[in-house]
Structure formats: structure tokens, C-alpha cells
C-alpha positions as CSV (number, residue, x, y, z in Angstrom):
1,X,-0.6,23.5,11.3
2,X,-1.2,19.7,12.6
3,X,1.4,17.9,13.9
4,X,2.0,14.0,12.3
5,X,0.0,12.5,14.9
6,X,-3.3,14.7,14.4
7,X,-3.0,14.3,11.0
8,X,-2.7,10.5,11.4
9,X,-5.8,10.5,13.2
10,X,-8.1,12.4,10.6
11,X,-6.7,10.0,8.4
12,X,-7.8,7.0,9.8
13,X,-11.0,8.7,10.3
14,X,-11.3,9.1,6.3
15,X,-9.4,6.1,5.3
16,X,-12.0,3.9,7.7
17,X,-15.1,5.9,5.9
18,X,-13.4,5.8,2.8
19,X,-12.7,1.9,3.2
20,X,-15.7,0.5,5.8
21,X,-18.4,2.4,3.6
22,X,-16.8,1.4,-0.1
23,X,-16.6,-1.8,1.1
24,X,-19.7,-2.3,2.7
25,X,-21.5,-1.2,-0.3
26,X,-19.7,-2.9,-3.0
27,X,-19.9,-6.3,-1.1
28,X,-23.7,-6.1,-0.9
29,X,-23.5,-5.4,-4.2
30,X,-20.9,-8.4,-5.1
31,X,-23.7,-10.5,-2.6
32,X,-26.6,-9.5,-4.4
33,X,-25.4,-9.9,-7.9
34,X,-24.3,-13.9,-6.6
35,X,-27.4,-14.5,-6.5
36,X,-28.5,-13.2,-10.0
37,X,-25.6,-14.5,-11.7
38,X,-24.1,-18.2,-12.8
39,X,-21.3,-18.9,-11.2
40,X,-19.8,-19.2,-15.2
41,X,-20.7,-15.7,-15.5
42,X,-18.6,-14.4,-12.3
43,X,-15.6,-17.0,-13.7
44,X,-15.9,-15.2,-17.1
45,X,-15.3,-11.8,-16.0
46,X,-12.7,-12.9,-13.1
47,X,-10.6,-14.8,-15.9
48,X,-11.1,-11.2,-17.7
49,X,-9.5,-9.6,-14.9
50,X,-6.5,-11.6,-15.1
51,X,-5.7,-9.4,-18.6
52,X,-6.9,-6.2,-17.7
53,X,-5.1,-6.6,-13.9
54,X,-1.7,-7.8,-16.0
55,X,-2.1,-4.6,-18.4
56,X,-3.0,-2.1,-15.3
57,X,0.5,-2.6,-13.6
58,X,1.9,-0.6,-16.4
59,X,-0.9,2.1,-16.0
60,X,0.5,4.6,-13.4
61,X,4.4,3.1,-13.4
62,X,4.9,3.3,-9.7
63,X,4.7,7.2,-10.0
64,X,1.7,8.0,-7.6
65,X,4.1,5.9,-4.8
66,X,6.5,7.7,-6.0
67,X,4.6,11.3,-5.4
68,X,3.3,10.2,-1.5
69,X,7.3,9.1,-0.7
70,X,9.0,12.0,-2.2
71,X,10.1,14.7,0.4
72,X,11.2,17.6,-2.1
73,X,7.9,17.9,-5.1
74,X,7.5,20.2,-7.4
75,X,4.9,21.4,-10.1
76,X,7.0,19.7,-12.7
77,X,6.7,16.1,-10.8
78,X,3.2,16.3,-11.3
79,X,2.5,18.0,-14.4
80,X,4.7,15.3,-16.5
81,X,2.8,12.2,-13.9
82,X,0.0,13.4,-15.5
83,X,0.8,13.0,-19.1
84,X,2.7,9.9,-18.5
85,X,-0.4,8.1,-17.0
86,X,-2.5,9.8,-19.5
87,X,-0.3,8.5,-22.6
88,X,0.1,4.9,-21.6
89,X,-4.1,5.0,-20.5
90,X,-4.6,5.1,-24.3
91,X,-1.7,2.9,-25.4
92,X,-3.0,0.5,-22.6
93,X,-6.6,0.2,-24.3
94,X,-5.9,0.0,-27.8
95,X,-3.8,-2.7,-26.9
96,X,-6.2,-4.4,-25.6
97,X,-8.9,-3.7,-28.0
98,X,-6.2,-5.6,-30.2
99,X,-5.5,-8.4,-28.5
100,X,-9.2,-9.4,-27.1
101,X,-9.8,-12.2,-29.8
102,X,-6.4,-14.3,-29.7
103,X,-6.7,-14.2,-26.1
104,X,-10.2,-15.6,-25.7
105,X,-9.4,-18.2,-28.8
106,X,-5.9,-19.0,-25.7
107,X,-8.9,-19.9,-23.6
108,X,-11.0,-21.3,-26.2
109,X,-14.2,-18.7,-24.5
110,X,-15.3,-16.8,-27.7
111,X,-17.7,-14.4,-25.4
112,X,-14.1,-13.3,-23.7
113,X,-13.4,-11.1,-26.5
114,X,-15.8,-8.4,-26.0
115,X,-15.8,-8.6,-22.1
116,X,-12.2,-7.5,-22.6
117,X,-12.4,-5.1,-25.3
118,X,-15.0,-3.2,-23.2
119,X,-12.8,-3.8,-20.2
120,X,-9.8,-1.6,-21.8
121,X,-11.8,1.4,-21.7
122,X,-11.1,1.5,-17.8
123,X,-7.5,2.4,-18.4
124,X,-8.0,5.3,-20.1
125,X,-10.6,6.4,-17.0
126,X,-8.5,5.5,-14.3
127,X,-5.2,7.8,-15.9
128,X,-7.1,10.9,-15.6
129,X,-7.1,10.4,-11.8
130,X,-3.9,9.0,-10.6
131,X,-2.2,12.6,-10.2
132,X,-4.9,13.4,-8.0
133,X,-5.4,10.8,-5.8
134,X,-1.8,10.6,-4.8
135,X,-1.9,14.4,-4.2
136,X,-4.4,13.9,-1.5
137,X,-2.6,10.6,0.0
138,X,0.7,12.4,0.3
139,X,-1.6,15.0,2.4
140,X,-3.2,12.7,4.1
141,X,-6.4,14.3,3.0
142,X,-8.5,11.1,2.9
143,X,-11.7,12.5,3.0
144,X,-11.6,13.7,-0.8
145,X,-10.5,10.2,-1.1
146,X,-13.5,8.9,0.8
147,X,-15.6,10.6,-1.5
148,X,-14.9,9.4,-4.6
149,X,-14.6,6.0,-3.5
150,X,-18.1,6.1,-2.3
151,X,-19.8,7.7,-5.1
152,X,-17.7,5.3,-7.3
153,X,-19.0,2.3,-5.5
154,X,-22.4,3.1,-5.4
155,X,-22.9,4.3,-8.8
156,X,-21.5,1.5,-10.0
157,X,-23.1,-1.1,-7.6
158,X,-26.8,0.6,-8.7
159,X,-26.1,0.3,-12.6
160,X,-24.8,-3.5,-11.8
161,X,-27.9,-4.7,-9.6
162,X,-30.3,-2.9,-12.5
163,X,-28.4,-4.3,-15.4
164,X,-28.5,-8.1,-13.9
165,X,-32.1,-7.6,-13.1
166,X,-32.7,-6.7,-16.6
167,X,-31.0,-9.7,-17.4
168,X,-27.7,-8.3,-18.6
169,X,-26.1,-11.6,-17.2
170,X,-22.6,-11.0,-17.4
171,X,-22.6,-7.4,-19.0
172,X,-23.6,-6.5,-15.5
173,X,-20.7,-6.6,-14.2
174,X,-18.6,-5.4,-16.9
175,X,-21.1,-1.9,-16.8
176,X,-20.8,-1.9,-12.7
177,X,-16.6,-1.5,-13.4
178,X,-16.6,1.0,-15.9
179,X,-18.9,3.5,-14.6
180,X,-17.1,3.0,-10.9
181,X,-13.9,4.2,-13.3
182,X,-15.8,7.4,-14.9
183,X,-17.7,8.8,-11.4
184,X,-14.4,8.1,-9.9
185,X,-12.2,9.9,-12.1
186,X,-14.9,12.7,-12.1
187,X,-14.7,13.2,-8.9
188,X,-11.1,13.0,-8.2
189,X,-11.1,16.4,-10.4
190,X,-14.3,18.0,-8.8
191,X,-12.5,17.9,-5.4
192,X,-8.9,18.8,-6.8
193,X,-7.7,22.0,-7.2
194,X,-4.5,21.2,-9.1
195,X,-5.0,20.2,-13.0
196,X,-2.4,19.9,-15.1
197,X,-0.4,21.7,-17.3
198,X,0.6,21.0,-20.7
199,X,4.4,20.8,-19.6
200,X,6.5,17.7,-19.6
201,X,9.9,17.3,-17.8
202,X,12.1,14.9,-19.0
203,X,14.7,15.0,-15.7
204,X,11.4,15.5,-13.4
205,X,9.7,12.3,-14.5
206,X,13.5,10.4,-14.4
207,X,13.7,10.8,-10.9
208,X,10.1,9.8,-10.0
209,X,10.5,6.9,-12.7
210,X,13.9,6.2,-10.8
211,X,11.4,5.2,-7.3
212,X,8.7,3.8,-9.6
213,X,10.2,1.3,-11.8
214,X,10.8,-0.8,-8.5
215,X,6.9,-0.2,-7.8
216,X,5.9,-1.7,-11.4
217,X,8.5,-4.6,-11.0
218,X,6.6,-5.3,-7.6
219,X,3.0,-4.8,-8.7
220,X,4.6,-7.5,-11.4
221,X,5.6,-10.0,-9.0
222,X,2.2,-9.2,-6.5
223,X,0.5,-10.0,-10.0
224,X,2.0,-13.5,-10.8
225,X,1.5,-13.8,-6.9
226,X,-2.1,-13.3,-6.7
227,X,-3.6,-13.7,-10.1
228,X,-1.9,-16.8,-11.5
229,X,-3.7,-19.3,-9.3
230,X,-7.0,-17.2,-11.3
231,X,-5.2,-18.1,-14.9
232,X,-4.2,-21.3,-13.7
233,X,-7.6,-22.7,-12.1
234,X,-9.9,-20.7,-15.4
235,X,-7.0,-22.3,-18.1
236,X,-7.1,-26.1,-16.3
237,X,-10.9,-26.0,-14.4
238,X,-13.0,-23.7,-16.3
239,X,-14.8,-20.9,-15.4
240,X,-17.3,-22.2,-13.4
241,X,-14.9,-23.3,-10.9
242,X,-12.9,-20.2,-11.2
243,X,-16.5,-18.4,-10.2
244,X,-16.6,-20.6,-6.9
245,X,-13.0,-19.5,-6.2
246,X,-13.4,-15.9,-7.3
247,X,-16.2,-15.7,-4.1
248,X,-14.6,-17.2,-1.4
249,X,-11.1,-14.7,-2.7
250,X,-13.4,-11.8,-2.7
251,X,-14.8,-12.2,0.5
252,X,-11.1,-12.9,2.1
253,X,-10.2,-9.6,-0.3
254,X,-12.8,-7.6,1.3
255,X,-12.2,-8.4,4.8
256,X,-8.2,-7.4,3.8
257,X,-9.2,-4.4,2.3
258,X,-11.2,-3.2,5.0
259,X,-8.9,-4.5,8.1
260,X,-5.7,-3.8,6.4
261,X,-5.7,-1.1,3.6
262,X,-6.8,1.4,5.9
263,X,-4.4,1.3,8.2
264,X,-1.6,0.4,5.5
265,X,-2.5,3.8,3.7
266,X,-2.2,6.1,6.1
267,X,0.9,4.1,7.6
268,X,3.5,4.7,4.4
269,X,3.0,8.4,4.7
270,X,3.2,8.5,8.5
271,X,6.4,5.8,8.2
272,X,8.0,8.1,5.5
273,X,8.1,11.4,7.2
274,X,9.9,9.5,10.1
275,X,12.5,7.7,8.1
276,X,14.8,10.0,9.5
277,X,14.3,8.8,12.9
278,X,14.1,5.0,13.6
279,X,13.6,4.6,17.5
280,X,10.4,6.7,16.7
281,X,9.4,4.6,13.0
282,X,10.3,1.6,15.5
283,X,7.6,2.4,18.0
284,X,4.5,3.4,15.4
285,X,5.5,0.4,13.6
286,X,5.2,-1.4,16.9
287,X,1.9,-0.4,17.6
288,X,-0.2,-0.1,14.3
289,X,1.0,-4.0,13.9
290,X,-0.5,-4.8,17.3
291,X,-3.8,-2.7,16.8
292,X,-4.2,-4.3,13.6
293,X,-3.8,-8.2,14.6
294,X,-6.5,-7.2,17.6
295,X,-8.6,-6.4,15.0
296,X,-7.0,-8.8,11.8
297,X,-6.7,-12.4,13.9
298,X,-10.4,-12.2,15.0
299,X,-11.8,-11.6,12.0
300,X,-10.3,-13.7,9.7
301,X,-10.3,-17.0,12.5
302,X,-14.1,-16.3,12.7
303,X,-14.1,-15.9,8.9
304,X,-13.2,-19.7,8.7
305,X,-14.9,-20.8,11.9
306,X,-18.2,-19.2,10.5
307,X,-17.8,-19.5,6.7
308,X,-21.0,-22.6,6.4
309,X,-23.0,-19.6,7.9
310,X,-21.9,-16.6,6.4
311,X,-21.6,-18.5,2.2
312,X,-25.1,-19.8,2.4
313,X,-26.6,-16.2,4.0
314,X,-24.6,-13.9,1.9
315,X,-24.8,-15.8,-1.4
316,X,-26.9,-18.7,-1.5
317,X,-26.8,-22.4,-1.3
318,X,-25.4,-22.3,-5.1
319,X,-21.8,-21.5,-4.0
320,X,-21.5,-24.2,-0.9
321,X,-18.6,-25.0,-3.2
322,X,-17.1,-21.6,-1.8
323,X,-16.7,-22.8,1.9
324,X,-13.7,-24.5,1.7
325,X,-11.7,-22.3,-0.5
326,X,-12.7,-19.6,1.9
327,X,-11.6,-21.7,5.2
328,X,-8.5,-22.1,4.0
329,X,-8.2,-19.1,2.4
330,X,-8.5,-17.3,5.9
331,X,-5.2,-18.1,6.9
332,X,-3.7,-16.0,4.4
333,X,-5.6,-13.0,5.4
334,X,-4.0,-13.5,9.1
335,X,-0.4,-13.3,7.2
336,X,-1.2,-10.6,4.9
337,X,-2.0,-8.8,8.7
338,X,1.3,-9.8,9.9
339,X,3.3,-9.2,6.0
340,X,1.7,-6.0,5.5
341,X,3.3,-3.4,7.4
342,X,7.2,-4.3,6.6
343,X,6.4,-4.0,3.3
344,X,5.2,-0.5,4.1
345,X,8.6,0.2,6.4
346,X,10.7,-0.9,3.0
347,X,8.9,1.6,0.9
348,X,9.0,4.4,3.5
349,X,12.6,4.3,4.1
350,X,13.0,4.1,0.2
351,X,13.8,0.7,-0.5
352,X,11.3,-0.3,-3.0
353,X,14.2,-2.8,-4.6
354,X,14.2,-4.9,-1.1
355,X,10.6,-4.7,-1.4
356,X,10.3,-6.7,-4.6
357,X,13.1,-9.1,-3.8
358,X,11.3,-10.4,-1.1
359,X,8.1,-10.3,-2.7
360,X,9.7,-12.2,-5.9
361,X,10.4,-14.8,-3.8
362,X,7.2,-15.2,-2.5
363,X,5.8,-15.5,-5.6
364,X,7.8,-17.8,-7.0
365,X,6.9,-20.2,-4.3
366,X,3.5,-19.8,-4.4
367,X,3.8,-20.1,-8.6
368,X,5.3,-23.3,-7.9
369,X,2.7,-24.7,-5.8
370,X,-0.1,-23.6,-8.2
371,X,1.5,-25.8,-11.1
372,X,2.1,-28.9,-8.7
373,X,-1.8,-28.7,-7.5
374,X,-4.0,-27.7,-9.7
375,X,-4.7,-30.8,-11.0
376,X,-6.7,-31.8,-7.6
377,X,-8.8,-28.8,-7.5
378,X,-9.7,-25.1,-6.1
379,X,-8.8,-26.0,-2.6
380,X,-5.7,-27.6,-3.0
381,X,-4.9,-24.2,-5.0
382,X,-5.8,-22.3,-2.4
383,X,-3.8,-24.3,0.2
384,X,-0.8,-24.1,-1.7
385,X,-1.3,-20.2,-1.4
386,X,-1.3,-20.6,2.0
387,X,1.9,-22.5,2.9
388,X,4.2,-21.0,0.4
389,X,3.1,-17.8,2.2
390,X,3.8,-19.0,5.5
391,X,7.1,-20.5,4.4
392,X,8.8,-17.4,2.9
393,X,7.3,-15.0,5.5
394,X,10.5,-14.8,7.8
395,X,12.0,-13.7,5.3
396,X,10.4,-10.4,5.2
397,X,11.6,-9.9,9.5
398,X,14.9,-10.3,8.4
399,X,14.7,-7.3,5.3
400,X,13.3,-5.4,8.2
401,X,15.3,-5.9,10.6
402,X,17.9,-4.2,8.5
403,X,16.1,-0.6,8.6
404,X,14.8,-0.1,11.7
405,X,16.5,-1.2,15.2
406,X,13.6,-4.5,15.5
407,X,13.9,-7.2,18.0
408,X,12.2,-10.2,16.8
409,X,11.1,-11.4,19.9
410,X,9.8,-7.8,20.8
411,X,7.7,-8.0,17.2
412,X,6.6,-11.4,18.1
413,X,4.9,-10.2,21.1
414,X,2.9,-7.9,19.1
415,X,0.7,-10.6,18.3
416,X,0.3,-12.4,21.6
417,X,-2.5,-10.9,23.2
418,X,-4.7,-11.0,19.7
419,X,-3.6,-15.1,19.2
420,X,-4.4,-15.5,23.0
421,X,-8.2,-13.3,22.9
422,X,-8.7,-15.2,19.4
423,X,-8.1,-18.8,20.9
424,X,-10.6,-18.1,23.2
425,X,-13.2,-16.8,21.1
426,X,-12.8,-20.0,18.5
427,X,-13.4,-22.4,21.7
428,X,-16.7,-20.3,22.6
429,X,-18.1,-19.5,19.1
430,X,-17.6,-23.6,18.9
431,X,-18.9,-24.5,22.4
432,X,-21.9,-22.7,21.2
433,X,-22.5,-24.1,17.4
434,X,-22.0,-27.6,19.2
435,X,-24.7,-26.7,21.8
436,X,-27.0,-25.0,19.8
437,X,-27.7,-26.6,16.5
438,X,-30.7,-26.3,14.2
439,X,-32.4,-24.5,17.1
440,X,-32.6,-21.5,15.4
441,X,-32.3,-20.1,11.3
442,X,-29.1,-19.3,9.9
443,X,-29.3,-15.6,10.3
444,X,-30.4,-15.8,13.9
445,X,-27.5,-18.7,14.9
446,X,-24.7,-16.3,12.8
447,X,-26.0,-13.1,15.1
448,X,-25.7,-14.9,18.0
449,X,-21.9,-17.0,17.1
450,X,-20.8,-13.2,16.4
451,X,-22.1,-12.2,19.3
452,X,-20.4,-14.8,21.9
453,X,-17.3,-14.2,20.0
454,X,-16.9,-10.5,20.5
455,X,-17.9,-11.0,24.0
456,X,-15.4,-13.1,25.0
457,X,-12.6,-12.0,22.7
458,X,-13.3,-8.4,24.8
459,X,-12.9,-9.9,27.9
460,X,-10.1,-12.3,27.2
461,X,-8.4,-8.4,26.4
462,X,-9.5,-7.0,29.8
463,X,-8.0,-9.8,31.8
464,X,-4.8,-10.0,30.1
465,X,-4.2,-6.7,29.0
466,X,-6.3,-4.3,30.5
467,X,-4.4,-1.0,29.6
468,X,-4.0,-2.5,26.4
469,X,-8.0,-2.7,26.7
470,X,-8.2,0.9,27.6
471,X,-5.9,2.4,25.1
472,X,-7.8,1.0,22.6
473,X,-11.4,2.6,23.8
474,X,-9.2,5.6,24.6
475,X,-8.3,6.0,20.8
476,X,-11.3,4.8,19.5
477,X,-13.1,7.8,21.3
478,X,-10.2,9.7,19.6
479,X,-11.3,9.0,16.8
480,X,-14.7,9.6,17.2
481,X,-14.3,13.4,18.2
482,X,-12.0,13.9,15.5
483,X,-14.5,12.9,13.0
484,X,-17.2,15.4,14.7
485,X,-15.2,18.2,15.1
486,X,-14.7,17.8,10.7
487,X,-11.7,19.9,10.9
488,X,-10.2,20.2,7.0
489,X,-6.1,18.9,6.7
């Protein structure tokens, strides 16, 4: 039987396949369908999004979260899951088969209608899989996980590219979504053993519902958070602004996703079966926040130092418009590095209520600062996002601070070394665009930015840290001959 820490390992094996691979495929995907598509056409099925994202927070009501955090399961928890999802999947899309039209006539976009109506049929898809997914977080078995998420992405990234090519225009994109639901839920049930049976438990569902409700209050509040400034800018700017927005935010989504998530994922099941003890939740909260911001600050500074580059490679010259949305944008991906992991130490110890509160605020602050700036355009939006993040962040260290024994000055620390490394690497990736420009194409001066950067981010690391410097090649290597030896959890 593998202990907690083995088991963490193979998991961050999967979760990085599961995450790096999806992610890498769906974003050359995303890249190559920028530049088949109008930026109108990627605004459109955003501001379509907003709905069907709204509408999806009542789809699995918290009770997958529910599943990973609960120490005592039984049959019964996931038998009536199951049904649950499954009944409001099909309530969920013939509601919004129903309300397509008036909500494309709020928007005065006729071709919304059917975008959305097509769009519902993902909820009924995505019920059938729930159960099973959380089953294999709670076991940290992240390489049926892994799976699907890459079949789904490249199925639906080959039926995207071939439907734009065809000249699908924005049907593309609406086909690439659905079939990622199907080959995703048909996976999820090729690799499962359990399936359902036809048994509901009123007082079995209660007491998942009882952790869950908190989870669909919060996916609520992270909705208003992160999707109003979408309604706000389609509703006031149109959709061919909200197109420029939607790819610098997927491009600062992505580089979360794949820095963040996979860490985050196999940290609330790790965090959970040590609420019991908090010197040791202490120290592996500790240290997954520090590996992370080595890995987190980098990436999003160089995101913003080398977004002319990576816009007009990745996407075109058409979406220039995106570089200073995604600039900006960057410095919320360095909070969301620092935010994400007390959120996961409120949900492991239970506290899903303290959760929401502090993620209410945050969204009413960033709400706020949507309303007051639209008016000047997509980067004063996205500024807005930025500073009402920053100034409702403390708040967070102090919820924290009242679960596990934390020392702010201790947590601080955390994050020198990666602010230090990062400093340096910003003055030599801009010591070098100053010194070198137009000498070489795009491509070529990107390579070689990247290059400099890593360089003498790594070495900043050696000289001040150098067993830090070691660890991290030490575990790295870890995880390397955990993937090869393939053992099953």
C-alpha cells in the first residue's frame, strides 16, 4: 500500500501529463483556430460561455468536492451523486434550449440563439462523468484522469481545426466543445469500474449536499468574479472587443491551468488526509507554495515581458489589440499563484463557508471595478481585475491563519527566492531585447529572450539557494522514475 507521499508523487506525475499535454494541445488548437477565425466569432461564443458557465455551477452541486473531502464514503454517496448530476444535466439543457432567444434579443446578437441552444447539450454530457472523475481524484489515480483529458482535447481540437477550415466560422468552435464533452464522458466510463445503481438516498445525498452547497455558493461568487468583466465588456464593447479580451484571458488561463491546477489538484486530497495534523499540513503547505512561485513568478513576469513576441507568433498581427490586456493581465496569474493554495487549506480542513466569504468579497471588489471602468475600454477592465485582487488578497492570510499554526512572515519568505531569481531574469531578458533588436525574426529573438531568461533565473537559484537548487533537481528526477517505473495507485 503507498504511503501519502508516493501517492503524491504518481499524482503529480499524472496530473502534469494530464494538464501539460491537454494544455498543450488545446492551446495549439485555440492558436490555430485565431487565425482562421474573426475576432467577432471568438467574442460570440465567449459571450455564449458566460450562460452556459452561469448554468454549469448548478450541474454537479459541489458533490464531486464533496466525494474527494469526505473521509467515511459509501456506495450510497455515489449511487444518489450520480442521479443527482444526471437529473439536473437534463433540467440544465432544456432550460437553456428555452431561454436561447430572449437572451440573444438581451444582447441584441440574433446568431446567439442557436450557439447557445447547441451549447446546452454539454450539460447533459458532462453529468454522466462527474461520479467518476471525482472517484479517481479522491484516489489520486490521475492517470485515468490524464486520459480522458487528452483524448477529449484532441478529438475535439481535430473536429475544430477541420470544421474552420471548412469554413464553419463560428460553428467550429461550438462542435470542438461538444465532442470534447462526449469522448470525455466516454471515457471516464471506459476506465471506471464503478457505474451506478439505480438507488437514491435521501440522508446519503443530505450530507454530501450539506459540504456542497458551500461549493455551488463559491463557484457562484468565482463566476461573477471571473465572468462578469466577459458580460460586461460583450453587453457595453461588443463582441469583437470581447474576442481581443477572450485571447489575451485564455492565454493567462492556460498558463494558470497548467502552473497551478496541477499542483492545486493533487494538493486538496494530500491537505485533507492531514487535517488532522497541522504542524505536518503546515509544512506541505509551505513547500508546494514555494515550488509553485519558482515555477508561477517566472512564467507569468516573462508572460508580460514577452507578450509583443509571443501575440504576434502564436496568433497573428490581427490581435495586437491582445498585448495589453495580456500584460496586465499577468499580474493576476502571479496572485492566483500566491491565492491558490489557502483556498485549498479552507476546503481541506472543511471550511468551504470561509472559503466563499473570502472569495465573495473578492468578487464584489472586482464587480465594482468592472462597472466604474468599462466605459474606457478592455484594459482598464482588466486592470481593475488586477488591483481589486491585490487589495482583498490579505485577507485570505488571515482566514488561514486561523487553521493551521502560519506565520506570516514565515509564508512571506516562500516567495523570496522566486521574486529575487525573477527580478533578475526581467533585467536580462530586457538587457538583451534592448541590445538585440530587429537583428533576428520573431521566432528566433522569442527562443533566444526564453533562453537568457531560464539561464539566469537558474543561476540566480544556485547562488542564493543552492539546496533549494538541488531539492528541486532531486524531486524532479523523482518524478521522472516514478513515471517509468508506471506503477498502478
Amino acid at each position: 500500500m503507498m504511503d501519502i507521499r508516493q501517492k503524491v508523487v504518481k499524482g503529480v506525475v499524472w496530473s502534469v501529463i494530464q494538464h501539460w499535454g491537454s494544455q498543450t494541445i488545446s492551446f495549439a488548437v485555440f492558436s490555430l483556430l485565431a487565425r482562421l477565425l474573426k475576432p467577432e466569432e471568438f467574442g460570440l461564443v465567449a459571450l455564449a460561455s458566460v450562460f452556459i458557465a452561469l448554468m454549469e455551477i448548478f450541474l454537479d452541486q459541489g458533490l464531486s468536492q464533496a466525494i474527494v473531502q469526505r473521509q467515511q464514503l459509501e456506495p450510497e454517496h455515489l449511487d444518489s451523486a450520480f442521479w443527482a448530476n444526471l437529473t439536473v444535466g437534463i433540467l440544465l439543457t432544456i432550460c437553456s434550449i428555452i431561454f436561447a432567444k430572449p437572451i440573444a434579443n438581451l444582447f441584441n446578437r440574433q446568431q446567439l440563439a442557436p450557439i447557445l441552444q447547441w451549447l446546452s447539450l454539454s450539460f447533459l454530457l458532462n453529468s454522466f462523468g462527474c461520479v467518476q472523475q471525482a472517484i479517481f481524484h479522491r484516489e489520486l489515480a490521475f492517470k485515468f484522469v490524464a486520459a480522458r483529458s487528452l483524448l477529449a482535447t484532441l478529438g475535439a481540437g481535430t473536429i475544430g481545426i477541420t470544421m474552420a477550415v471548412a469554413g464553419f466560422g463560428v460553428w467550429s468552435l461550438v462542435g470542438q466543445k461538444l465532442v470534447g464533452a462526449l469522448v470525455g464522458a466516454v471515457v471516464l466510463w471506459s476506465a471506471s469500474g464503478w457505474r451506478p445503481r439505480f438507488c437514491i438516498s435521501v440522508k446519503h445525498f443530505q450530507e454530501l449536499f450539506a459540504f456542497g452547497i458551500n461549493a455551488i455558493g463559491l463557484n457562484a461568487i468565482n463566476f461573477f468574479n471571473r465572468r462578469t468583466d466577459d458580460f460586461l465588456i460583450g453587453y457595453f464593447l461588443g463582441p469583437v472587443a470581447l474576442g481581443y479580451y477572450t485571447i489575451a484571458y485564455r492565454v493567462l488561463l492556460v498558463m494558470t491551468q497548467l502552473l497551478i491546477t496541477v499542483t492545486n489538484q493533487v494538493a486538496l486530497p494530500t491537505f485533507s488526509k492531514l487535517q488532522a495534523e497541522p504542524e505536518r499540513l503546515q509544512r506541505a503547505f509551505y513547500t508546494v507554495t514555494q515550488l509553485t512561485s519558482l515555477v508561477a513568478f517566472p512564467t507569468f513576469i516573462g508572460m508580460a515581458v514577452l507578450a509583443p513576441e509571443v501575440v504576434q507568433i502564436l496568433f497573428g498581427s490581427q490581435w495586437r489589440s491582445s498585448i495589453p490586456i495580456m500584460q496586465v493581465l499577468a499580474f493576476v496569474g502571479i496572485l492566483h499563484s500566491m491565492f491558490n493554495f489557502n483556498s485549498t487549506v479552507m476546503m481541506a480542513k472543511g471550511k468551504p463557508a470561509w472559503k466563499l466569504g473570502v472569495n465573495c468579497l473578492t468578487a464584489v471588489v472586482n464587480i465594482l471595478g468592472f462597472i466604474l471602468v468599462t466605459r474606457w475600454g478592455v484594459v482598464a477592465v482588466a486592470l481593475a481585475y488586477v488591483i481589486g485582487s491585490y487589495l482583498t488578497f490579505p485577507i485570505s492570510i488571515y482566514v488561514v491563519r486561523k487553521l493551521i499554526p502560519l506565520q506570516p512572515i514565515s509564508y512571506l519568505r516562500q516567495y523570496a527566492i522566486a521574486i529575487a531569481a525573477t527580478s533578475v531574469m526581467v533585467s536580462a531578458i530586457l538587457a538583451a531585447k534592448y541590445f538585440l533588436p530587429s537583428l533576428l525574426s520573431l521566432p528566433a529573438s522569442l527562443a533566444i529572450y526564453t533562453l537568457i531568461g531560464a539561464v539566469f533565473y537558474a543561476l540566480t537559484i544556485f547562488i542564493l539557494a543552492p539546496k533549494l537548487f538541488w531539492h528541486i533537481l532531486s524531486f524532479m528526477r523523482q518524478l521522472i522514475r516514478s513515471d517509468r517505473e508506471g506503477n498502478e495507485i
